[in-house]
C-alpha positions in Angstrom: 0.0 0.0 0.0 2.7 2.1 0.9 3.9 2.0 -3.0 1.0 3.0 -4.4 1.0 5.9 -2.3 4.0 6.5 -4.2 2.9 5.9 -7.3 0.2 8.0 -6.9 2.3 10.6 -5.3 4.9 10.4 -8.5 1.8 10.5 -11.2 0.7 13.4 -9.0 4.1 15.4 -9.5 3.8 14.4 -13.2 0.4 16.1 -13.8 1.7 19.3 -11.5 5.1 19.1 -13.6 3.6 19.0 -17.0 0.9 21.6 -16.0 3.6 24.0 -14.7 5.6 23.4 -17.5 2.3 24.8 -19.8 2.6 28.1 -18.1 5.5 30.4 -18.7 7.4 31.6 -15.8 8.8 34.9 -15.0 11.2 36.1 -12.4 9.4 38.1 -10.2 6.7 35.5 -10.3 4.5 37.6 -13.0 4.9 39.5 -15.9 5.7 43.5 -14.1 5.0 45.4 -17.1 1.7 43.3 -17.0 1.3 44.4 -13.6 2.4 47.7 -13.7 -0.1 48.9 -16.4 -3.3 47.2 -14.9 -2.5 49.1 -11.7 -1.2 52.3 -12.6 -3.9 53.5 -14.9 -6.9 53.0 -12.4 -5.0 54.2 -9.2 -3.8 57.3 -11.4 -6.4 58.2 -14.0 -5.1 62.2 -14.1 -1.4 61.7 -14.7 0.5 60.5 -17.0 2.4 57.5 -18.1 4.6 56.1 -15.8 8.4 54.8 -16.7 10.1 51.8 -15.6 12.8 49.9 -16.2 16.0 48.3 -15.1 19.9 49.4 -14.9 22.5 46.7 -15.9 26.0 46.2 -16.3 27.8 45.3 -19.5 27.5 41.5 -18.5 24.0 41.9 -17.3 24.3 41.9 -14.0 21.8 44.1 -12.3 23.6 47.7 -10.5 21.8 48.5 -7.3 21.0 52.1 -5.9 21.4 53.8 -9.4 20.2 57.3 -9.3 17.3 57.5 -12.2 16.0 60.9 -13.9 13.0 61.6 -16.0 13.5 65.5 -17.0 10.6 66.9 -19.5 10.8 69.5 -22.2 10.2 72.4 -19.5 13.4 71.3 -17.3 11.3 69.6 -14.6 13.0 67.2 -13.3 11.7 63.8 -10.9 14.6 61.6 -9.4 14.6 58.2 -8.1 17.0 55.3 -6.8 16.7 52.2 -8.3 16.0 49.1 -5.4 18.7 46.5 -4.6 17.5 44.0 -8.2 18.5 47.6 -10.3 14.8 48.3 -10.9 13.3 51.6 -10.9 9.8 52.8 -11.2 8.4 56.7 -12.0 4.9 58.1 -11.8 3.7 59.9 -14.5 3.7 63.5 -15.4 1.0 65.4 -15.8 -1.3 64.0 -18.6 -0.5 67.6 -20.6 3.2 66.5 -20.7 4.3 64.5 -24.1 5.5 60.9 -22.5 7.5 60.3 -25.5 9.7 63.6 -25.4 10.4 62.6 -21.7 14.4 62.2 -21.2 15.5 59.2 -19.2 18.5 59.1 -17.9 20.7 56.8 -15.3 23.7 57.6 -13.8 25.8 55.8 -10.4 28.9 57.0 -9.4 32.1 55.1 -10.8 30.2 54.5 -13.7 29.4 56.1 -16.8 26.3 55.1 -19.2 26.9 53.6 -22.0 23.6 52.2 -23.8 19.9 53.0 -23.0 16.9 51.3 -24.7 13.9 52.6 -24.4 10.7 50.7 -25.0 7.2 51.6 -26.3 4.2 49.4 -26.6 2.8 50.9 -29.5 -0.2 48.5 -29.3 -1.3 49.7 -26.2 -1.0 53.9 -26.0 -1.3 53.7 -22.3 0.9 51.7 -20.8 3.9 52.8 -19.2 7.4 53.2 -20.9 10.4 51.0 -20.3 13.9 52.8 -20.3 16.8 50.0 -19.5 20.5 51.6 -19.0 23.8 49.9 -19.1 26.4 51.5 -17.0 30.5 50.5 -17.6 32.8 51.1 -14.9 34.2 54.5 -15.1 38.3 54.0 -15.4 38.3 57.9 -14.8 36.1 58.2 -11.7 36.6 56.1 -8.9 33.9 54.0 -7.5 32.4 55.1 -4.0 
């Protein structure tokens, strides 16, 4: 008896295995663009989009407490720190402020940027904007 407790315990991890392996998986346990869109746009129906993203080295490994800036045509500027994992997340301008004309920028210090790749879903107008950086040591500055 106690083997076909086990044999219905291994088809049982079979079924879960080949069902899991149906769904696709995603680091943070869900797709955060996914996420960040459904939220944002009912908790904050008079601003604007929000930007997001993450800030990498040039071997892709994430660089924690980057200093993020979103400046807008007028000079106004909003500053953040990116989180331990290299992500960052802005709210939105006001609605009358152009998303798209919105500079990104991502700086730490010892580093310099080298690449940025900003991402729009054009399919979906409203959802927030991706800007990814990768930073190189700076053989010029010295790291902190």
């Amino acid at each position: 008896m106690v083997r076909t407790g086990l044999l219905l315990s291994s088809a049982g991890l079979i079924l879960t295995l080949a069902v899991a392996g149906a769904v696709p998986a995603f680091a943070n346990g869900g797709d955060f663009f996914e996420e960040l869109s459904a939220t944002w746009s009912a908790a904050n129906a008079d601003s604007g989009l929000p930007y997001f993203g993450f800030i990498k080295d040039t071997k892709g490994k994430f660089i924690a407490n980057a200093t993020v800036a979103a400046t807008t045509p007028s000079g106004s500027t909003f500053v953040v720190q990116a989180d331990n994992m290299g992500h960052y997340k802005i709210p939105g301008f006001s609605k009358s402020v152009d998303a798209k004309q919105v500079h990104v920028t991502c700086s730490k210090v010892g580093y310099k940027l080298i690449a940025r790749d900003r991402r729009i879903m054009r399919s979906a107008p409203n959802a927030p904007i991706e800007t990814n950086c990768i930073l190189a040591p700076d053989v010029n500055k010295p790291a902190a």
